[in-house]
ROMI-852556 format. One record per residue (C-alpha): residue in one letter; x negated, y, z negated; residue number from 1. Coordinates in Angstrom, 1 decimal, decimal comma, m for minus. Layout:
N
REC  resn      c1      c2      c3  resi
REC     A       X       Y       Z   NUM
...
# end
This chain:
455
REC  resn      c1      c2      c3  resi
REC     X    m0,4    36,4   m25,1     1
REC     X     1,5    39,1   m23,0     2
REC     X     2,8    36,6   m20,4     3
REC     X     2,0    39,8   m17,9     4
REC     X    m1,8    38,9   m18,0     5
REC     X    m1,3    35,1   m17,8     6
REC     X     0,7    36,2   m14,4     7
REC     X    m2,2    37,7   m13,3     8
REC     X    m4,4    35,1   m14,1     9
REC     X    m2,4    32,5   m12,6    10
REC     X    m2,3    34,5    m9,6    11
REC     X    m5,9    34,9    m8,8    12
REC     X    m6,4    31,4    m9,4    13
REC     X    m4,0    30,9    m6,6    14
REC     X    m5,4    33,0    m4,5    15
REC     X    m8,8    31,8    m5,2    16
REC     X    m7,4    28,1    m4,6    17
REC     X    m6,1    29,5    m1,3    18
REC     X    m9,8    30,6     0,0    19
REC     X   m11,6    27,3    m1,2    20
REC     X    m9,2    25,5     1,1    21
REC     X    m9,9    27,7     4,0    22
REC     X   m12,9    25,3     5,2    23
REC     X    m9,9    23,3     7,1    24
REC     X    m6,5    24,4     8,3    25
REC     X    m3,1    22,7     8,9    26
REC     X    m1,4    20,0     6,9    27
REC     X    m4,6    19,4     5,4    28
REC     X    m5,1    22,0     3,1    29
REC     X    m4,8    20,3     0,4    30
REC     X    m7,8    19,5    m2,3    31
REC     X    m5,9    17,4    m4,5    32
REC     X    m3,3    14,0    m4,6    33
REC     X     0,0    14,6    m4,6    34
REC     X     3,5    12,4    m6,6    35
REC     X     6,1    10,6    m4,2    36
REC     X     9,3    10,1    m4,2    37
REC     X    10,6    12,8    m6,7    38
REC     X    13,5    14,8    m6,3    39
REC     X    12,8    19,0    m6,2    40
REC     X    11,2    20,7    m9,1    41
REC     X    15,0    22,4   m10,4    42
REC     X    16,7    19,2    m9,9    43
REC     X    19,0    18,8   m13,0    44
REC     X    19,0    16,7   m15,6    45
REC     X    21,8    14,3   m14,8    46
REC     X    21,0    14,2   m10,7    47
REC     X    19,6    10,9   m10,3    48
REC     X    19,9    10,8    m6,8    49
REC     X    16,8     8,9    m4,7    50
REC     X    14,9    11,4    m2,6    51
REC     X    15,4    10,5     1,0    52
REC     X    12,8     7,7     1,8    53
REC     X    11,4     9,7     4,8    54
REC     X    10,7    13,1     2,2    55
REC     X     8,4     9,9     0,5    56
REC     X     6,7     9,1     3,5    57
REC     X     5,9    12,5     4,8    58
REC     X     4,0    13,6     1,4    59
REC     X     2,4    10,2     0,9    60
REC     X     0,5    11,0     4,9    61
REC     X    m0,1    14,6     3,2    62
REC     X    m1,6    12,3    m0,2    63
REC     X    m3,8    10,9     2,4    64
REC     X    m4,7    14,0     4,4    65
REC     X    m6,1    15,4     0,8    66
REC     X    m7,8    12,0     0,1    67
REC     X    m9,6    12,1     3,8    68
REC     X   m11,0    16,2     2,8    69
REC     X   m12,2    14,9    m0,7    70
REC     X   m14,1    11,7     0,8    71
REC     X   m15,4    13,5     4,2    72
REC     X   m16,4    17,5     2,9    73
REC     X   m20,1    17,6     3,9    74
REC     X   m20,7    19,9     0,5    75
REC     X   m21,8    16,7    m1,8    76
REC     X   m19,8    16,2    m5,1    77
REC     X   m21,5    16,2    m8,5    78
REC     X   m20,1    15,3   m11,3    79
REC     X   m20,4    16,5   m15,2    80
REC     X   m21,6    13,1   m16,0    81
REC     X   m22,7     9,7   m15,5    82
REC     X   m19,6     8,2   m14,5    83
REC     X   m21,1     4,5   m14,5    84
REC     X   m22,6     4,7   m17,9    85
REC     X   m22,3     1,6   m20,7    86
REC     X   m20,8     2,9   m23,9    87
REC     X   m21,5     1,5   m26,8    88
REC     X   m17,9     0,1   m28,0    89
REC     X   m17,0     0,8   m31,9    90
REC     X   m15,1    m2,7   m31,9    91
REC     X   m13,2    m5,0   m30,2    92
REC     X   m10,0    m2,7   m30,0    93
REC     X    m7,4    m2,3   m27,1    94
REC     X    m4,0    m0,8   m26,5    95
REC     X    m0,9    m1,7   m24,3    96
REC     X     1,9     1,1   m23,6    97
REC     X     5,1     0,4   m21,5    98
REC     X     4,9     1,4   m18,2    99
REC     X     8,1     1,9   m16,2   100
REC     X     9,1     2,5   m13,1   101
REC     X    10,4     6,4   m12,8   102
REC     X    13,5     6,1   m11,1   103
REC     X    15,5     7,2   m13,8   104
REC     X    12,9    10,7   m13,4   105
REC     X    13,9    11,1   m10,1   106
REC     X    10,9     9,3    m9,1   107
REC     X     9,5     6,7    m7,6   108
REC     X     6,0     7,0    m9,6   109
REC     X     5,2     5,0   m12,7   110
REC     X     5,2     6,7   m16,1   111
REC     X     4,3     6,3   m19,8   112
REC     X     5,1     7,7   m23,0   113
REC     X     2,4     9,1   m25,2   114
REC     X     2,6    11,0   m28,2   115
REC     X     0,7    14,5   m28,4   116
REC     X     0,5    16,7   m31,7   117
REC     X     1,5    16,1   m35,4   118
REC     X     4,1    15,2   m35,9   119
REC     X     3,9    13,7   m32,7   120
REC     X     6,2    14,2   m29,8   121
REC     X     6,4    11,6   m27,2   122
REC     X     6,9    12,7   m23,3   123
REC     X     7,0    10,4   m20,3   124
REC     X     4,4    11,0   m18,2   125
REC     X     2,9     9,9   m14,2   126
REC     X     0,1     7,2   m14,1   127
REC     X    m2,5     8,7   m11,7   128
REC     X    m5,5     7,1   m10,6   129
REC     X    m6,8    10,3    m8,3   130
REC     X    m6,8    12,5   m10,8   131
REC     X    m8,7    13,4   m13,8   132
REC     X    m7,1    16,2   m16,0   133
REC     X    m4,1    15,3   m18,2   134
REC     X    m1,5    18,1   m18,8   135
REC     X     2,4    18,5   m19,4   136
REC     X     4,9    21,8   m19,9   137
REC     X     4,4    23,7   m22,9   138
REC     X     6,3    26,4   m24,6   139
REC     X     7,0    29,0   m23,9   140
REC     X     6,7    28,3   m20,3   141
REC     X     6,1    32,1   m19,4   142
REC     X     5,9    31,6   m15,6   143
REC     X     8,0    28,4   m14,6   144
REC     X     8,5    24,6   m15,6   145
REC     X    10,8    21,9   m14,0   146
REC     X    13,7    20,2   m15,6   147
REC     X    12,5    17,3   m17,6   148
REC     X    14,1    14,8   m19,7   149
REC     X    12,3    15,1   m23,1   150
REC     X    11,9    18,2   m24,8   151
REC     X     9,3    20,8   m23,6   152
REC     X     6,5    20,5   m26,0   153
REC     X     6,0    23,2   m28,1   154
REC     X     3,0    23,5   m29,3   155
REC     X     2,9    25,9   m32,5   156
REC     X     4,8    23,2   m34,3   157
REC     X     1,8    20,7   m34,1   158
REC     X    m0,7    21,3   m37,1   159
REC     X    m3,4    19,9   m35,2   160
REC     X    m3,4    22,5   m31,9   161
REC     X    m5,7    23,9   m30,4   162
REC     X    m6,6    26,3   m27,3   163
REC     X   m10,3    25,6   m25,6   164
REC     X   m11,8    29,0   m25,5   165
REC     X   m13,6    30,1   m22,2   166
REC     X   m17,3    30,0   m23,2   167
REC     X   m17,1    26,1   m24,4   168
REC     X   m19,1    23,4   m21,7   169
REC     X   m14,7    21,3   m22,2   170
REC     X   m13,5    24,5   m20,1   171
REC     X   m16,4    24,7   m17,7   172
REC     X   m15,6    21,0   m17,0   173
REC     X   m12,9    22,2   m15,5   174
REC     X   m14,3    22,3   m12,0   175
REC     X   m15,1    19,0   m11,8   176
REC     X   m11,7    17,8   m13,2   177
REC     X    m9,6    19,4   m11,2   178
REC     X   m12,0    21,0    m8,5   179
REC     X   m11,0    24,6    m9,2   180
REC     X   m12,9    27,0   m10,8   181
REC     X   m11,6    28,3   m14,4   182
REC     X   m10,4    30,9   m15,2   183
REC     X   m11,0    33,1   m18,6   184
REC     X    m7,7    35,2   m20,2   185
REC     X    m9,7    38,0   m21,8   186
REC     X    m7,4    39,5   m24,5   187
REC     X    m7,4    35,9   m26,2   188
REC     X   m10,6    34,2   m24,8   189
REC     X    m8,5    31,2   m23,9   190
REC     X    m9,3    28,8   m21,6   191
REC     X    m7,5    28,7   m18,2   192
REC     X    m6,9    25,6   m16,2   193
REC     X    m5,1    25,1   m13,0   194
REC     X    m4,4    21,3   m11,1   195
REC     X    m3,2    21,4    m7,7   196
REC     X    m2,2    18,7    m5,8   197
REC     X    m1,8    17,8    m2,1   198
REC     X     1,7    18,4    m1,6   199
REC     X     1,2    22,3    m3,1   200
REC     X     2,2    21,2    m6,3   201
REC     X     0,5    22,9    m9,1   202
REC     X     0,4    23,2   m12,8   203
REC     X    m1,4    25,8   m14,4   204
REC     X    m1,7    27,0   m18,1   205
REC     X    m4,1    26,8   m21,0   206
REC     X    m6,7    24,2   m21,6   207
REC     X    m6,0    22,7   m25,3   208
REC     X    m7,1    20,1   m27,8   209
REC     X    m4,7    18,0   m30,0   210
REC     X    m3,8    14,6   m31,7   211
REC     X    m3,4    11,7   m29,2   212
REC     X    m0,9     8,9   m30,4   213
REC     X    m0,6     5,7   m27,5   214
REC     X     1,2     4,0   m30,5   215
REC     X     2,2     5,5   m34,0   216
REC     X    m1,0     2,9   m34,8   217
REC     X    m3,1     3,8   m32,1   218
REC     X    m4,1     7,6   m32,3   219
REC     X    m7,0     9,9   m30,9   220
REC     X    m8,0    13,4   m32,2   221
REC     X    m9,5    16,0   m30,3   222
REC     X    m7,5    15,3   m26,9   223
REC     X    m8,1    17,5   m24,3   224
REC     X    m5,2    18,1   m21,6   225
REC     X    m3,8    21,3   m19,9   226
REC     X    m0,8    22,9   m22,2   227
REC     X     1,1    23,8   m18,4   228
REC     X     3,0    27,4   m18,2   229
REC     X     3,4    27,5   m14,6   230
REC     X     4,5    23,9   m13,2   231
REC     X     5,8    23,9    m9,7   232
REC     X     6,4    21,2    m7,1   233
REC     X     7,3    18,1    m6,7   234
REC     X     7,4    16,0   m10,6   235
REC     X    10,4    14,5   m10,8   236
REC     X    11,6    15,0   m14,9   237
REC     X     8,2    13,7   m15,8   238
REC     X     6,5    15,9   m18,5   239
REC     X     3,3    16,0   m16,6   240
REC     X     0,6    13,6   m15,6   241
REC     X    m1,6    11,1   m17,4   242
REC     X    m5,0    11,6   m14,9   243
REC     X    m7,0     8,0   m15,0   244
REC     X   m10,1     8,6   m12,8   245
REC     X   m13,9     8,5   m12,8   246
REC     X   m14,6    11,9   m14,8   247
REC     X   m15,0    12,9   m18,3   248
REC     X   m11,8    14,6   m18,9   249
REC     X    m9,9    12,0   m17,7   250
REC     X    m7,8    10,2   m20,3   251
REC     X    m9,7     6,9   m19,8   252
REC     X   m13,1     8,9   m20,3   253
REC     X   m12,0    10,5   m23,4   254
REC     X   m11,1     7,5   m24,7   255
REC     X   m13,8     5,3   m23,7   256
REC     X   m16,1     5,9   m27,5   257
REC     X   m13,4     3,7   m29,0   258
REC     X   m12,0     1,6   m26,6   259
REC     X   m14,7     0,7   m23,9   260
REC     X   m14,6     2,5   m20,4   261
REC     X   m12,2     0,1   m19,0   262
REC     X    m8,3    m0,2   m18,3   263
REC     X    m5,8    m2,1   m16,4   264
REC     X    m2,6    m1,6   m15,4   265
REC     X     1,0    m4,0   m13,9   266
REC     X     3,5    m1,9   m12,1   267
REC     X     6,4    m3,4   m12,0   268
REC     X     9,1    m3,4    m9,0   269
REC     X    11,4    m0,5    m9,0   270
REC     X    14,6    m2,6   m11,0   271
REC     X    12,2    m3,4   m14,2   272
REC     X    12,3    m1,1   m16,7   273
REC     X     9,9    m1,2   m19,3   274
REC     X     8,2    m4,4   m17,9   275
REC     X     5,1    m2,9   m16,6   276
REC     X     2,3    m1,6   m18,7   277
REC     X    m1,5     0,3   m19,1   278
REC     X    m3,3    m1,1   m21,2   279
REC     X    m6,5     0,3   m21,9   280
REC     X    m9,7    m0,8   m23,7   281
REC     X   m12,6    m3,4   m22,3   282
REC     X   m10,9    m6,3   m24,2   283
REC     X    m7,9    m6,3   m22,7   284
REC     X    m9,7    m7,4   m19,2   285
REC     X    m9,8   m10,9   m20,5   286
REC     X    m6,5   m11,4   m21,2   287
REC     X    m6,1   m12,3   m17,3   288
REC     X    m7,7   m14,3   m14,8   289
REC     X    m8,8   m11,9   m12,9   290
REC     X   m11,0   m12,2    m9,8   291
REC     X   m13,6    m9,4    m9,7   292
REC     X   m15,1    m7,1    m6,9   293
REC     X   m17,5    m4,4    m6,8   294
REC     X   m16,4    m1,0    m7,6   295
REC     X   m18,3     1,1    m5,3   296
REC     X   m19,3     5,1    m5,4   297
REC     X   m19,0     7,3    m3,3   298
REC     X   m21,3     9,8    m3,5   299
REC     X   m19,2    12,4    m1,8   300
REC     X   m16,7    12,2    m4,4   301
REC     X   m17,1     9,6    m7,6   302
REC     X   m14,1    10,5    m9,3   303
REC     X   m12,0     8,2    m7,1   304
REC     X   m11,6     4,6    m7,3   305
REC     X   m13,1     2,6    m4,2   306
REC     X   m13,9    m0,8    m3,5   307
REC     X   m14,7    m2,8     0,4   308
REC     X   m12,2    m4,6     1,8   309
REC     X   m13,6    m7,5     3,9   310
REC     X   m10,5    m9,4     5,8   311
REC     X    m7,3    m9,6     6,7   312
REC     X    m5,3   m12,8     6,9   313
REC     X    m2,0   m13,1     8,2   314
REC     X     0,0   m16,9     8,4   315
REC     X    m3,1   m18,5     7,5   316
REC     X    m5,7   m17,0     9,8   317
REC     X    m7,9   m13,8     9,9   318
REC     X    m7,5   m10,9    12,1   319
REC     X    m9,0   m11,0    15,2   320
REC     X   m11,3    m8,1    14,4   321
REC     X   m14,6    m7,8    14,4   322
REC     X   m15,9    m7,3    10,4   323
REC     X   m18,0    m4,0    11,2   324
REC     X   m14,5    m2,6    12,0   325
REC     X   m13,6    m3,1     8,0   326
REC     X   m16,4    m0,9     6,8   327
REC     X   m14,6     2,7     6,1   328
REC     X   m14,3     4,2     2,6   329
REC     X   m11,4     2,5     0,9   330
REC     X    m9,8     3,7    m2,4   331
REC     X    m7,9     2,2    m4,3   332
REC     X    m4,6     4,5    m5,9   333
REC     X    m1,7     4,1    m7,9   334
REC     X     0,2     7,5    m5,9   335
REC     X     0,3     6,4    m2,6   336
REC     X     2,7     4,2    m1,6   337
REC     X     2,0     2,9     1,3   338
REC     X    m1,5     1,2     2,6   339
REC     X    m3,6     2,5     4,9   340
REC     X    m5,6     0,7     7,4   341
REC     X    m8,4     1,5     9,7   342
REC     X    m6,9     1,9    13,5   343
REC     X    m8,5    m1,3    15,4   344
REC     X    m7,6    m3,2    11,7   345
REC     X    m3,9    m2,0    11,7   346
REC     X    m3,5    m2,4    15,3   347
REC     X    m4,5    m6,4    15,2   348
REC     X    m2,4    m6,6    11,7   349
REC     X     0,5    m5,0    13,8   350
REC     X     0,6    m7,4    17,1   351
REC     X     0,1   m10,5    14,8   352
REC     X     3,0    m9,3    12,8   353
REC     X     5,0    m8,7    15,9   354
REC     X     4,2   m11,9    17,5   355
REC     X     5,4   m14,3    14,2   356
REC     X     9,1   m11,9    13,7   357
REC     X    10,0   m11,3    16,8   358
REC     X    10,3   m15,0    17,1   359
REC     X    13,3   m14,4    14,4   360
REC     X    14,5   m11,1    14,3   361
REC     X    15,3    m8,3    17,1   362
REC     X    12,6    m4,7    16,9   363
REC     X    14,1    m1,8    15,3   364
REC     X    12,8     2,1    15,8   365
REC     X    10,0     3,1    14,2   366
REC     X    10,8     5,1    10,8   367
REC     X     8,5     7,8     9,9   368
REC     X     5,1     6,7     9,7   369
REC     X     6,2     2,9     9,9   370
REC     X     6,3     2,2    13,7   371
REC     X     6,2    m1,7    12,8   372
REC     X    10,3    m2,7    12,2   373
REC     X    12,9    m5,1    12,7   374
REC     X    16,6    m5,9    12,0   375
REC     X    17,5    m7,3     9,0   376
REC     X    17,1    m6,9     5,4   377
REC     X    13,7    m8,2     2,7   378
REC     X    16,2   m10,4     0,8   379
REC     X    16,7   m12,7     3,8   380
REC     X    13,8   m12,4     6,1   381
REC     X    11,6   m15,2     6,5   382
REC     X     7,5   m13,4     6,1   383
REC     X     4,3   m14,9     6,9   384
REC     X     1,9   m15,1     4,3   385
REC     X    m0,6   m12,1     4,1   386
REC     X    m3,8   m12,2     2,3   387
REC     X    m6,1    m8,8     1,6   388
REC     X    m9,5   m10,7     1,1   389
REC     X   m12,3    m7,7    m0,4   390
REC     X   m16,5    m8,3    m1,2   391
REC     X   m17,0   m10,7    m3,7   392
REC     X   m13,8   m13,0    m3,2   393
REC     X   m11,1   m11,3    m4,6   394
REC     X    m8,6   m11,2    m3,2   395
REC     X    m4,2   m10,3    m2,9   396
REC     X    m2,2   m12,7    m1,5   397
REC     X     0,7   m10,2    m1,1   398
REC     X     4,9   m11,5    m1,8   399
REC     X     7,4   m10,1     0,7   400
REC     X     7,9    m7,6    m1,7   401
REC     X     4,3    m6,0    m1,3   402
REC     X     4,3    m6,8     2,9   403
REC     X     7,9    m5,0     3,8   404
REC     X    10,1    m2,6     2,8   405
REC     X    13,7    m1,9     3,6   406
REC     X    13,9     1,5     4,9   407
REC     X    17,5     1,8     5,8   408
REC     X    20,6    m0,4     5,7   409
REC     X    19,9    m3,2     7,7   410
REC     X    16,0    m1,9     8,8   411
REC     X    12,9    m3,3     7,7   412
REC     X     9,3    m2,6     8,1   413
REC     X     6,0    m3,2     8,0   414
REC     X     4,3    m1,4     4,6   415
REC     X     1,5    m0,5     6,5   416
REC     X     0,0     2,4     8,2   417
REC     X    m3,0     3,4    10,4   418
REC     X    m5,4     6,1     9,2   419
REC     X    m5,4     8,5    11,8   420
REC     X    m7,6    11,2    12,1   421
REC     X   m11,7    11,6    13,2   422
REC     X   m12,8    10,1     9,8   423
REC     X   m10,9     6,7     9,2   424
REC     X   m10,2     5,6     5,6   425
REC     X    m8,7     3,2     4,1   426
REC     X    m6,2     2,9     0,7   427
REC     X    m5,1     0,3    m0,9   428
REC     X    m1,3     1,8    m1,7   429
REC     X     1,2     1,2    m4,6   430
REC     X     3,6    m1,0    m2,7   431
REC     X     1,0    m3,5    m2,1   432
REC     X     0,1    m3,3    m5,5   433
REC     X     3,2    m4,1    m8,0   434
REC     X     3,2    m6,9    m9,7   435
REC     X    m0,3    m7,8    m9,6   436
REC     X    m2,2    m6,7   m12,7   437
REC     X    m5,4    m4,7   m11,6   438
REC     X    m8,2    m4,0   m13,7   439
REC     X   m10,8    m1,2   m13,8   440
REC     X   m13,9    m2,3   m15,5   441
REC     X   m16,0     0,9   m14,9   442
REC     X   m18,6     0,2   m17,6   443
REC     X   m19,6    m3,0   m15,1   444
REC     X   m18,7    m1,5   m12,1   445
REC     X   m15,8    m3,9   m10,7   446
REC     X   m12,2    m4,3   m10,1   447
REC     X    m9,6    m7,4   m10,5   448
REC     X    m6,9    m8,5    m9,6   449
REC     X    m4,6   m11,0   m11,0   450
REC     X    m1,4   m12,6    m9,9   451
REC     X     1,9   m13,7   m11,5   452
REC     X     3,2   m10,8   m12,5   453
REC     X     3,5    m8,4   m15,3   454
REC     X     4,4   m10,4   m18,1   455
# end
């Protein structure tokens, strides 16, 4: 490989990127989700230093800008298969990995460690629910890749390697992975890949194949991820990403033949390391009581993770909203942090909110995109109970933990936001998440939720 040609390649691929995205203009071009709270791609090893809280909240509104373009492009998505479809299940077999929060990455993502090749070499990489393709740094990095804190994976020392070569249907799946086209190198006929993300972050290299190990039990040949060579933005010391959505080269896909096309996952809060996990396979739904609802698809892009939120409760009683005003697409994601709300929904949660604390506790500035905030701290503040009721009965009844977050000494705020823009949608965020183990039964078409924690 003469790493002048993959330098070409990797720059037409840009520049190809760059003209899809010319259908809209501003902060929005952006086709895919983008990591929060990560400190800058040539951050060093031992810097461990948080990333300023309001860097988080800025890329987590461009997350959301991405998410709106996906949902609301008028060109209709179709994907390489039928996302919904009952597998047949070889046996009654599930895994669980660790999953840890990624402060100690420079991150406030959640990772895991999998092995890839054999021997196998372990790297901690970011949970994501909006995306699809796996991939981490590779040797010999001929572009650029980021500080990380394992080794960079090298993968001529792995006896079961492989490159995808550009005529195979794995590397024209490419598109609908990562929704840019592939690319061919011609001097070796390999396979090129790139995933880009909504805050310009990007990795792009060589589409590969190799030996899966979750466990040193629990192994899968023939995985296909990107082997990245040019790896720029914002990743924290994270190898790469682990990409958990609706499409067939998504980890969960690939490994739905022996497992069952279901997962679930408990992120834990940001001091417990090691606490959290994924655990994927259909049996390892009923190891919780967890309350169902409907996973709906949306046909405009069916790689994402939605369900319908219903209601609102806030100290015991609904939102004074009409229930036509709930009806907006609303995804649930594991990258961004904070919730978003349609605007009349978010405007009745934030003058209920208001009316209960200021009883208490004096208004502070707004901070960022939080305009809902008072003095004082989480650890002392007295919260009214919140409930996120969705189709079907399921519901969260959210801690204090998942309702506010301190944002500064002596500041705290609302973990909510309004979805701005001509085409409202909603998210149900990370913040409001942790804790709560959520399932994703995509064989059957729901998802649960179940309380008490990760253990």
């Amino acid at each position: 490989m003469k790493m002048g040609y993959l330098l070409f390649l990797i720059c037409c691929l840009l520049l190809a990127r760059a003209a899809s995205l010319a259908e809209f203009r501003g902060d929005e071009a952006a086709i895919y989700l983008d990591l929060y709270h990560v400190d800058g791609s040539n951050s060093s090893l031992g810097n461990k230093s948080p990333e300023p809280l309001t860097h988080v909240l800025a890329r987590d509104e461009n997350r959301i800008k991405a998410l709106r373009y996906r949902i609301t492009r008028t060109k209709e998505h179709k994907p390489s298969v039928i996302l919904n479809q009952s597998i047949d299940i070889l046996g009654p077999e599930s895994v669980s990995i660790p999953a840890s929060p990624g402060l100690s990455l420079g991150s406030g993502n959640y990772y895991v460690k999998i092995g890839l090749g054999m021997p196998a070499k372990y790297n901690a990489m970011l949970l994501d629910t909006g995306s699809s393709l796996s991939w981490l740094q590779c040797q010999p990095c001929v572009i650029s890749c980021h500080a990380q804190v394992d080794p960079l994976y090298n993968p001529s020392a792995s006896r079961t390697y492989k490159s995808i070569p550009c005529s195979t249907s794995q590397c024209s799946s490419l598109k609908e992975a990562t929704l840019n086209d592939p690319l061919c190198e011609v001097e070796t006929g390999k396979c090129v890949y790139t995933a880009s993300y909504g805050d310009s972050s990007y990795s792009t290299g060589y589409l590969s194949q190799d030996l899966l190990s979750l466990s040193p039990s629990e192994t899968s040949p023939s995985f296909l991820y990107g082997c990245g060579q040019d790896n720029e933005g914002l990743f924290g010391r994270a190898a790469g990403i682990v990409g958990l959505a609706r499409e067939r080269l998504s980890l969960i896909s690939q490994l739905s033949p022996k497992y069952g096309n279901a997962f679930s996952y408990c992120l834990p809060s940001e001091t417990s390391i090691g606490s959290g996990f994924l655990s994927i396979g259909s049996t390892s739904l009923t190891a919780s009581a967890f309350r169902f609802t409907p996973m709906i698809t949306e046909s405009r892009e069916k790689s994402l993770y939605f369900l319908r939120l219903g209601a609102i409760s806030l100290a015991g009683k609904p939102l004074s909203v009409a229930a036509t005003q709930y009806r907006v697409p609303t995804i649930i994601d594991s990258g961004t942090v904070i919730s978003r709300l349609p605007s009349s929904v978010y405007v009745a949660l934030k003058q209920a909110f208001i009316n209960i604390m200021s009883r208490k506790y004096a208004k502070a500035p707004s901070y960022s995109i939080l305009d809902t905030c008072f003095k004082g701290s989480l650890k002392t503040m007295s919260v009214p109970q919140m409930r996120l009721v969705f189709q079907g009965g399921a519901d969260l009844t959210l801690t204090p933990a998942n309702i506010l977050l301190d944002v500064e000494k002596g500041t705290t705020c609302l973990a909510f936001a309004s979805s701005s823009g001509n085409d409202e949608i909603a998210v149900i965020g990370n913040h409001q998440q942790k804790t709560f183990k959520v399932a994703y039964d995509v064989t059957n078409s729901r998802i649960g939720f179940a309380a008490g924690g990760c253990h």
